[in-house]
C-alpha positions in Angstrom: 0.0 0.0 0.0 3.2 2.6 0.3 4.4 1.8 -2.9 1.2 2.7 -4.6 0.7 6.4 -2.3 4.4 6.6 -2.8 3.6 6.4 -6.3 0.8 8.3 -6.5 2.3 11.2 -4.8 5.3 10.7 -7.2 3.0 11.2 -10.2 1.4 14.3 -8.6 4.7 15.8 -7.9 6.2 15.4 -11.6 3.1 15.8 -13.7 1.5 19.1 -11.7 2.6 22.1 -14.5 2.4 25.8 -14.1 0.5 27.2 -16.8 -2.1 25.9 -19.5 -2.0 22.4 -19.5 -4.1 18.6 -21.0 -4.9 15.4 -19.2 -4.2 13.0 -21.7 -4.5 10.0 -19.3 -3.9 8.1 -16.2 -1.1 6.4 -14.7 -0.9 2.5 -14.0 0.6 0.7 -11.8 0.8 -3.6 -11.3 -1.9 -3.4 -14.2 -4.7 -1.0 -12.2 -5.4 2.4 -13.7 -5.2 4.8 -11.2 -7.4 7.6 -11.8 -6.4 9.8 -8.9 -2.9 10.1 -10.9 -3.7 12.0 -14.1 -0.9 12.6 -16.3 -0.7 16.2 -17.7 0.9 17.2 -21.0 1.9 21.0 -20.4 1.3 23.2 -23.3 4.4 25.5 -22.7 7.3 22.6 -23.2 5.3 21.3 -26.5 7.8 23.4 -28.6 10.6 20.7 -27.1 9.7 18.4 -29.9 9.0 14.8 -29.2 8.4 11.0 -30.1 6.3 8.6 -30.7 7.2 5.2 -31.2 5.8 1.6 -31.0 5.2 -1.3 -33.1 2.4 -1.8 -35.8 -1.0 -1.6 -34.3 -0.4 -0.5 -30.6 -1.8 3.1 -30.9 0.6 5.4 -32.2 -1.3 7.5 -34.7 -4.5 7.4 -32.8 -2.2 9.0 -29.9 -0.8 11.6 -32.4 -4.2 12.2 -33.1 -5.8 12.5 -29.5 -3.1 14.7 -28.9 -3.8 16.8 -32.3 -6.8 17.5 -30.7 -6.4 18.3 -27.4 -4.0 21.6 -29.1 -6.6 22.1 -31.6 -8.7 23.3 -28.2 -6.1 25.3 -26.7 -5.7 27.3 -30.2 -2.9 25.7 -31.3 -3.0 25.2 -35.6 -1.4 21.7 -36.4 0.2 19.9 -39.2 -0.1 16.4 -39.3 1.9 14.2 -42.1 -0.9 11.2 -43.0 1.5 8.5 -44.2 -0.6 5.8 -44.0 -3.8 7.4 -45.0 -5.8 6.7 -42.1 -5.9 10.4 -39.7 -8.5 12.2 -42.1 -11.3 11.0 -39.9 -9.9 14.1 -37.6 -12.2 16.3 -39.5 -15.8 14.0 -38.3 -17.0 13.6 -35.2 -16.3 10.3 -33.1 -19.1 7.7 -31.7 -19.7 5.8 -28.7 -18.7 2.6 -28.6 -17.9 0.0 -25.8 -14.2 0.1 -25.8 -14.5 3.8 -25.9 -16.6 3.4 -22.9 -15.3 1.5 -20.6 -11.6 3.7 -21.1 -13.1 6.6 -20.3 -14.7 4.7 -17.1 -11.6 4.3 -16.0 -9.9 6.9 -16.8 -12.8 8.8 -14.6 -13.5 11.1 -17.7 -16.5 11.8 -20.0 -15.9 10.9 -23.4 -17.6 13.8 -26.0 -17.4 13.4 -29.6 -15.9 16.4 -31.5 -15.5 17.3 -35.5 -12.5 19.5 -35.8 -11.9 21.8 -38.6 -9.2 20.4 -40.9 -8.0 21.4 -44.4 -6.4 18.2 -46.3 -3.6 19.4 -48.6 -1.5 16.9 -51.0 1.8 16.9 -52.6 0.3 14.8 -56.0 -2.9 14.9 -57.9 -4.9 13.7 -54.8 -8.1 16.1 -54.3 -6.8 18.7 -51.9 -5.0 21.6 -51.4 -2.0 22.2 -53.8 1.6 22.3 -51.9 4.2 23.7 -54.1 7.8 25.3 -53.8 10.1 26.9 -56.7 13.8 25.9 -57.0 14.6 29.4 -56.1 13.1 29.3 -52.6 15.2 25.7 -52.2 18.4 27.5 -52.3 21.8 26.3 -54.1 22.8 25.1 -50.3 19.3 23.3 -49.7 19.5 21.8 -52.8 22.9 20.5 -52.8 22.4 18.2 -49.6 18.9 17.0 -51.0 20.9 15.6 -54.3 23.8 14.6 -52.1 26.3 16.6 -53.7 30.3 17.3 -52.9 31.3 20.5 -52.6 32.6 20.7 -55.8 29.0 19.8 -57.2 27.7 22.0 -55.0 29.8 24.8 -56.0 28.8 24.7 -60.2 24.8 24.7 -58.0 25.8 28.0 -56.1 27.3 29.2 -60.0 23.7 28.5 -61.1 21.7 30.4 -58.7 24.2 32.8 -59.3 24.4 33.2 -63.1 20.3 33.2 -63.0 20.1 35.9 -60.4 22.6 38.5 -62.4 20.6 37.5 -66.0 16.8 37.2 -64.7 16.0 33.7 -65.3 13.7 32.4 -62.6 13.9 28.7 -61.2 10.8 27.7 -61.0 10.4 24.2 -62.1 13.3 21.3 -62.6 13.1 21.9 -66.2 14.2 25.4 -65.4 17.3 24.0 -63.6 17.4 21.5 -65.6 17.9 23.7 -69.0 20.3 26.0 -67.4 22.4 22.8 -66.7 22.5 22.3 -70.1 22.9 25.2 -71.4 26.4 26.1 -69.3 27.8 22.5 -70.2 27.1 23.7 -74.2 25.9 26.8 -75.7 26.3 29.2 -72.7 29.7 27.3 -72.0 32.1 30.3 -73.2 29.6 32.9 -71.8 30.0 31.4 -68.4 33.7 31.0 -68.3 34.2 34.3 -69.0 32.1 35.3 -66.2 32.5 32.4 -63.6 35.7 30.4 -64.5 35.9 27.3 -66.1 32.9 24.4 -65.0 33.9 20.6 -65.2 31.4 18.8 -67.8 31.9 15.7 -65.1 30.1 18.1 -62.6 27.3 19.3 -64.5 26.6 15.4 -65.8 26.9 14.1 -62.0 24.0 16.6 -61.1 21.9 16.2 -63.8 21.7 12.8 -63.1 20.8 13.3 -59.5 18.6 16.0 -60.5 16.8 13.0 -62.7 16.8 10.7 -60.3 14.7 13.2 -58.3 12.4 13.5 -60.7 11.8 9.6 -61.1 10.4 9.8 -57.9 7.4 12.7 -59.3 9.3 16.0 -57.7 8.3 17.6 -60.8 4.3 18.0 -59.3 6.0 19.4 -56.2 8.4 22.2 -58.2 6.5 25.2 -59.6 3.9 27.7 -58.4 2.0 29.2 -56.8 4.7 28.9 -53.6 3.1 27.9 -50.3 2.7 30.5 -47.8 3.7 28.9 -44.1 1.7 31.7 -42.9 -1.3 29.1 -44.0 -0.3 26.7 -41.6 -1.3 29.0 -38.5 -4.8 30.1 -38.8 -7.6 29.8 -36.1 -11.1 28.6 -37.2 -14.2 30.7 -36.6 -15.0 28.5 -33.1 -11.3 29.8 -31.8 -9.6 26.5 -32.6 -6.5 25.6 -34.2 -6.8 24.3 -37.9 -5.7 21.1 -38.4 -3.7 21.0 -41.9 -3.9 17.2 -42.7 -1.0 16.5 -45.8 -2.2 13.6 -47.4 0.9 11.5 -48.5 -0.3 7.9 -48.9 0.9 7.7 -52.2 4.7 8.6 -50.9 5.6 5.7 -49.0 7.3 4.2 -51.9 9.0 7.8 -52.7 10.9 8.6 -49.2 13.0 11.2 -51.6 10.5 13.2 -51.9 8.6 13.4 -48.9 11.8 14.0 -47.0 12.9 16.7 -49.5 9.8 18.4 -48.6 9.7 17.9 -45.5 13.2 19.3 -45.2 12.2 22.8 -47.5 9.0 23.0 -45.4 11.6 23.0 -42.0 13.6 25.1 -43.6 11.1 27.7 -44.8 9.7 27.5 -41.2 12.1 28.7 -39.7 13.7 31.3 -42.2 9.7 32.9 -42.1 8.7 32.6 -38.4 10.2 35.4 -36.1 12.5 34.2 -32.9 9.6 34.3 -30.2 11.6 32.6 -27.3 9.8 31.0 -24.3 5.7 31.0 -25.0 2.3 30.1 -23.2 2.2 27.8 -26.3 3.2 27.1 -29.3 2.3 28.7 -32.6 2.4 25.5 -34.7 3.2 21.8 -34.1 3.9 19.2 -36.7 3.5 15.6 -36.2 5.4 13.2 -38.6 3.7 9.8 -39.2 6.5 7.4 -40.3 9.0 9.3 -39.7 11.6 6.4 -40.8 10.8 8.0 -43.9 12.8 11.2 -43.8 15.5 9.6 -42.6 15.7 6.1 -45.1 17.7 7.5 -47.9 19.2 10.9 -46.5 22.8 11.3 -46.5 25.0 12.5 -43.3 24.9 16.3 -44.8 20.9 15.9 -44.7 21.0 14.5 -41.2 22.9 17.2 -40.6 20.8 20.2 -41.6 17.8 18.5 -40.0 19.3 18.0 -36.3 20.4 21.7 -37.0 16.9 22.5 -37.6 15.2 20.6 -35.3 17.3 22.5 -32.5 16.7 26.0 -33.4 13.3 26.0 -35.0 12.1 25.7 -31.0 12.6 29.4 -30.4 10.7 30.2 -33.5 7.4 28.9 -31.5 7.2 25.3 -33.1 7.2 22.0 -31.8 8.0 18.9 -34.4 7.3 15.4 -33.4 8.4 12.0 -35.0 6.1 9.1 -35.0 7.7 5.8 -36.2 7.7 2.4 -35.0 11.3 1.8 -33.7 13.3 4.5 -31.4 16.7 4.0 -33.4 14.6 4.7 -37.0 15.2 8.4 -35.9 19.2 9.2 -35.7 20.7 9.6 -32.1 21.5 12.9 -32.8 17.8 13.9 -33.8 16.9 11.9 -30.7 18.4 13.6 -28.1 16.8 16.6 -28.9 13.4 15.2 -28.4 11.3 16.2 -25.1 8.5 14.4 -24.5 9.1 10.4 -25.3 5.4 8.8 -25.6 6.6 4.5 -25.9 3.3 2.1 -27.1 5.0 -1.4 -27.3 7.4 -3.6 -28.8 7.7 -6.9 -29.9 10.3 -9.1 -28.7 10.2 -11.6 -31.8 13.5 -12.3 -32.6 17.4 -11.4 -30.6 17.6 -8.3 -32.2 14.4 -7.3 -30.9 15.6 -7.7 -27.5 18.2 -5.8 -28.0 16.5 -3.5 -29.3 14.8 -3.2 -26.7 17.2 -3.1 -24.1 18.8 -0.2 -25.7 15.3 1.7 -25.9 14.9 0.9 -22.3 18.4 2.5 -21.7 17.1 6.0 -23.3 14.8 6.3 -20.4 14.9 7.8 -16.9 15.4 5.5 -14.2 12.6 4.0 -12.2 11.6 2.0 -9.0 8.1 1.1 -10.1 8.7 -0.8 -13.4 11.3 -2.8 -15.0 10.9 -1.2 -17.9 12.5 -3.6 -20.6 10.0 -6.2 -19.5 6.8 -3.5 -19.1 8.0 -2.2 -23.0 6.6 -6.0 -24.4 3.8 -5.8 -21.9 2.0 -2.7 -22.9 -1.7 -2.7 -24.1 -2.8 -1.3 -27.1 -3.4 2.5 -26.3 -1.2 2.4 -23.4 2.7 3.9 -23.3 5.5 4.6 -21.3 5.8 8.6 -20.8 8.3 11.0 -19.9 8.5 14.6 -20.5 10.1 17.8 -20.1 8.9 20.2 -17.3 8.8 23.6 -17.5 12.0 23.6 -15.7 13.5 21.2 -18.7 13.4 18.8 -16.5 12.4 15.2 -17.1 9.4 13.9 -15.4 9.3 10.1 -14.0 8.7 7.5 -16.2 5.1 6.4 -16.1 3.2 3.4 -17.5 0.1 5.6 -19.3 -3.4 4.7 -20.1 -4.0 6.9 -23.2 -7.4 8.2 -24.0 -8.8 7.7 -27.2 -9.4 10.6 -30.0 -12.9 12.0 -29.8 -13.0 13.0 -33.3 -13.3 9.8 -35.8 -11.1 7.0 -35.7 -11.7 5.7 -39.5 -11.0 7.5 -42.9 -13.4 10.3 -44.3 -15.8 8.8 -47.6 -14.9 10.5 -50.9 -18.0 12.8 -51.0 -16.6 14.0 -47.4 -13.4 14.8 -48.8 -15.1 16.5 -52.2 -17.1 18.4 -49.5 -14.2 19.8 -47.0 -11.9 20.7 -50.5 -15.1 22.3 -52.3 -15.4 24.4 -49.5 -11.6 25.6 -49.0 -10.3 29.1 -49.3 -6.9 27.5 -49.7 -7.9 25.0 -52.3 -8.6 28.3 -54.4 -6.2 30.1 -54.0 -3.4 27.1 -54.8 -4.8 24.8 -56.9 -4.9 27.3 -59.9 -2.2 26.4 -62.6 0.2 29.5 -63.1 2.9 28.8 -66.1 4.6 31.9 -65.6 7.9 32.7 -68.1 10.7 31.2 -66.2 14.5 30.1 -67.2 13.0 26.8 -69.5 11.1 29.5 -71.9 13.7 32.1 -71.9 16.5 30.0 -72.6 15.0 28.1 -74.9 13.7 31.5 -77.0 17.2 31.9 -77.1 18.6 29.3 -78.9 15.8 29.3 -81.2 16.0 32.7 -82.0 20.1 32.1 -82.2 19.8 29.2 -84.3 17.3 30.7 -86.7 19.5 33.3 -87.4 22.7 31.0 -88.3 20.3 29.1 -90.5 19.1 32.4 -91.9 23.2 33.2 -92.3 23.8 29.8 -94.0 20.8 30.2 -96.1 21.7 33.7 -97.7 25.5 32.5 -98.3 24.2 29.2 -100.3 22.2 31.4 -102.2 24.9 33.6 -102.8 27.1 30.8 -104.2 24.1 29.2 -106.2 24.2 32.4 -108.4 27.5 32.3 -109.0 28.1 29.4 -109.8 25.0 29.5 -111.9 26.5 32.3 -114.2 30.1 30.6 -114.4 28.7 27.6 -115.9 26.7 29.9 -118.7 30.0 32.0 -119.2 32.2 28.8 -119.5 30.3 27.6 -121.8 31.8 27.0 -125.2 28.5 27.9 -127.5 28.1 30.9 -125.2 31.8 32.2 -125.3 31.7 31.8 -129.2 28.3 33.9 -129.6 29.9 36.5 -126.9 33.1 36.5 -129.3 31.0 37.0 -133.0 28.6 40.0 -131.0 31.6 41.5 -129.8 33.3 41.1 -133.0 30.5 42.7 -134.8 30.0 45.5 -132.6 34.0 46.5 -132.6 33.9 46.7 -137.0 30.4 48.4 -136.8 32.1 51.3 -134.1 35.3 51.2 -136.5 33.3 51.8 -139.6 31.2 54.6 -138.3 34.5 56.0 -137.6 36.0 55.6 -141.4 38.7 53.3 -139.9 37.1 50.0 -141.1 39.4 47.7 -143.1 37.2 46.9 -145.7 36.6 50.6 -146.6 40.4 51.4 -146.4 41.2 48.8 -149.0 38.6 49.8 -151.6 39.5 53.6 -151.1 43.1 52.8 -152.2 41.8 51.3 -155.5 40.1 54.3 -156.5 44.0 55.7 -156.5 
C-alpha cells in the first residue's frame, strides 16, 4: 500500500505544471489504472519536440491524433503528415462505442465526440490543397544536400543560382534548372567561363543525373507555383480552434526522396519565415510526422545534418515537431536527443535483435523504482505507453506506465464525397490549386537558342544562295557555245564602231583602188 501512495504522490509531484495544460490520461501501476494520478501534458514545453514510437498496431497514430486534438482546443493550428492514410477522420465527429466506454470509465473522464476543422492538402494529384515550392526558394545550399552533392558539385549549384540571379532567369520548375544545366555544359559554356571560371562537364553530368533521379520519384508536381505560404499553416477557425492541416501523403511511401525533401524545404522555410519568439504560453504550430523512418531512409549524413540543426533551433521560433515511427533508433541519435517528450506504445520481442532493441530503448529512459521497464515495454496494451517529459524547468518527469485516452474525433477515414465536400469548401484550395505557367529560365532559354539558331540558319541560307548564283553564271559563261556567240557579237560590234569611224578595213582597201 506505500508503494502505490508513494507512487501516487510521485506522479502528482512530476506531472502538476504551471500554466495551460491537457490530461491526456492516467497512470498505472501492477496493471490497475489509477485515476487519482492524471498525467498532464503541459502546453508550454510542447515546442521541445517529441516521439512517438511503438510497433504496428499498438496506438501510435490514434495517440498523435488524441493529442492533435487536445491543441486544436487550446488554439494551437497543427500539421499532421498522414502517411498511412488513415488520420483524415480528424475532420468527423467520433461515436460511442464500448471500448471507448469503458476507457473513459476508468480513466474517470467523459468521453464527448468532436468534428474539428481540418484542411487536407496533397503533394500529387490527390483532391486537396495544392503544396508547391520553386527551385529558387530551395536555395543552391538546400539543394545540394537533397541531391547529395560534394562540394565541388555544390559549388557549379551555387554558380547557377548565381548566373540566373545577375541575368533574370527564374527557377521555377526542374526543367528550369534542368535547362540551365544544359545550357552552361554547351551553348552558354564560353559565356559562363568568361564570367565564372571554367565548369567541369563531369560536374554538371553528375548533377543532372541526381537532379533525374529526383524527378523519377514525381518531384516535378512538387516544383512550380504558386509557392506555399507557411503563414497558412497558422490560422484559427471561426470556433477559436487551431486548424488542423492534414498532408495527405499515402501515395509517398514508396517515394521517401520526396517526402523528406519536402519535408526538409517546409523546415527550412519555417524557420527562415517565423520570427524568434523565445519561451511561450504555447506554441504557434506543431507538426507531427507519421513514419518518420521515412525522412531519414535515404538521406545522407549532410541531410542528417541540416535537419538535427533545424530541429534545435526552429524551438525558439514557437514550433514544436514530433516523430512518429515504430522503432526508437529509425530516428538518428542525434535527432533523438533533442526530443522532449518520449510517448513508448510497445514492442515486440520476436527475434534477438528485438531484444536488443529493446534493451537499448529501455536504456534512453529515466530510471525508475516502479517498473522494470525492458520487460513493461513488451507488456503494454494497445493504447497504453510509457511517458516522460520535459517540465517547464526542462526537467524530465518520471517515467510512467500511461493509459492513453482515445481521439474523440473519428477514428476511421473520411468517404470520398466527405473529402469532395471539405476541398469544395476551402479558401486554400482556391487560391493554390490554380495552374500559373509563368515565363521562367525553360522558356527564356530556350527562346534563345531558337532565335540564335534561326538566325545561323538564316546566315547559312543567304550565303548558299549567294554561291548558287555564281556558280549559276560561271557555268553559262564557261560555256563554249556561249563564249563563241559573246566572241562574233563582240566582234560585230568592234567593226560596226570602226566603220562609223571611217577606220574600217574593208573601206580602207577599196578607197586605195580608187588611186
Amino acid at each position: 500500500m506505500a508503494k502505490k501512495e508513494d507512487f501516487i504522490q510521485a506522479i502528482k509531484d512530476g506531472y502538476t505544471f504551471k500554466g495551460e495544460n491537457v490530461k491526456i490520461g492516467a497512470a498505472v501501476l501492477d496493471g490497475e489504472v489509477i485515476a487519482d494520478a492524471g498525467i498532464f501534458l503541459p502546453l508550454k514545453t510542447m515546442n521541445r519536440h517529441g516521439l512517438i514510437a511503438g510497433a504496428t498496431g499498438t496506438g501510435k497514430t490514434k495517440t498523435l491524433q488524441m493529442i492533435s486534438e487536445f491543441l486544436s482546443d487550446a488554439s494551437v493550428p497543427v500539421l499532421l503528415m498522414d502517411i498511412k492514410g488513415d488520420l483524415s477522420g480528424i475532420a468527423a465527429a467520433g461515436s460511442v462505442n464500448d471500448k471507448v466506454t469503458y476507457r473513459y470509465q476508468k480513466l474517470d473522464m467523459e468521453y464527448k465526440p468532436e468534428q474539428f476543422t481540418a484542411e487536407l492538402m496533397t503533394l500529387s494529384d490527390q483532391k486537396g490543397v495544392r503544396l508547391k515550392a520553386t527551385v529558387s526558394e530551395f536555395g543552391p545550399v538546400l539543394l545540394t544536400k537533397i541531391l547529395g552533392l560534394n562540394d565541388t558539385q555544390g559549388g557549379v549549384v551555387a554558380m547557377i543560382f548565381k548566373y540566373c540571379d545577375d541575368t533574370k532567369l527564374p527557377l521555377l520548375e526542374l526543367k528550369d534548372f534542368i535547362k540551365v544545366l544544359q545550357y552552361i555544359g554547351n551553348e552558354g559554356k564560353q559565356e559562363i567561363e568568361k564570367s565564372y571560371g571554367k565548369i567541369s562537364t563531369t560536374s554538371t553530368g553528375t548533377i543532372l543525373r541526381k537532379v533525374i533521379e529526383l524527378q523519377q520519384q514525381g518531384a516535378d508536381i512538387f516544383f512550380g507555383e504558386k509557392s506555399f505560404e507557411v503563414d497558412d499553416l497558422m490560422r484559427i477557425d471561426d470556433k477559436g480552434r487551431g486548424m488542423i492541416s492534414l498532408l495527405r501523403v499515402a501515395d509517398l511511401q514508396d517515394r521517401p526522396k520526396l517526402f523528406s525533401t519536402f519535408m526538409l524545404q517546409m523546415l527550412a522555410e519555417l524557420y527562415a519565415t517565423c520570427p524568434e519568439e523565445g519561451d511561450l504560453d504555447k506554441p504557434k504550430l506543431v507538426l507531427f510526422i507519421d513514419e518518420a523512418h521515412l525522412v531519414f531512409q535515404e538521406a545522407s549524413e549532410a541531410l542528417v545534418q541540416q535537419i538535427e540543426t533545424i530541429v534545435k533551433l526552429i524551438r525558439s521560433k514557437g514550433i514544436g515537431i514530433f516523430f512518429c515511427t515504430q522503432n526508437p533508433m529509425d530516428v538518428p541519435a542525434s535527432v533523438l536527443a533533442q526530443l522532449g517528450l518520449k510517448i513508448q506504445h510497445a514492442l515486440r520481442a520476436f527475434t534477438a535483435a528485438d531484444r536488443k532493441v529493446i534493451k537499448q530503448t529501455a536504456e534512453n529512459y529515466p530510471e525508475t523504482t516502479f517498473y522494470k521497464t525492458d520487460d513493461l515495454i513488451t507488456q503494454l496494451g494497445i493504447g497504453e505507453a510509457l511517458v516522460t517529459m520535459l517540465n517547464e524547468r526542462g526537467i524530465p518527469t518520471p517515467l510512467v506506465h500511461v493509459m492513453l485516452c482515445s481521439p474523440r474525433s473519428r477514428m476511421d477515414i473520411l468517404t470520398d464525397a466527405e473529402i469532395d465536400s471539405i476541398v469544395s469548401h476551402s479558401k486554400l484550395a482556391a487560391k493554390y490549386n490554380e495552374v500559373i505557367d509563368s515565363p521562367s529560365a525553360y522558356e527564356i532559354l530556350t527562346a534563345k537558342l531558337q532565335e540564335a539558331a534561326e538566325k545561323t540558319q538564316q546566315a547559312a541560307d543567304e550565303k548558299k544562295s549567294g554561291k548558287e548564283e555564281e556558280s549559276t553564271f560561271e557555268k553559262v559563261a564557261n560555256n563554249s557555245i556561249v563564249k563563241s556567240m559573246v566572241r562574233t557579237a563582240g566582234n560585230t560590234i568592234v567593226r560596226s564602231l570602226l566603220g562609223a569611224l571611217g577606220m574600217g578595213g574593208r573601206s580602207s582597201r577599196k578607197t586605195t583602188n580608187w588611186f
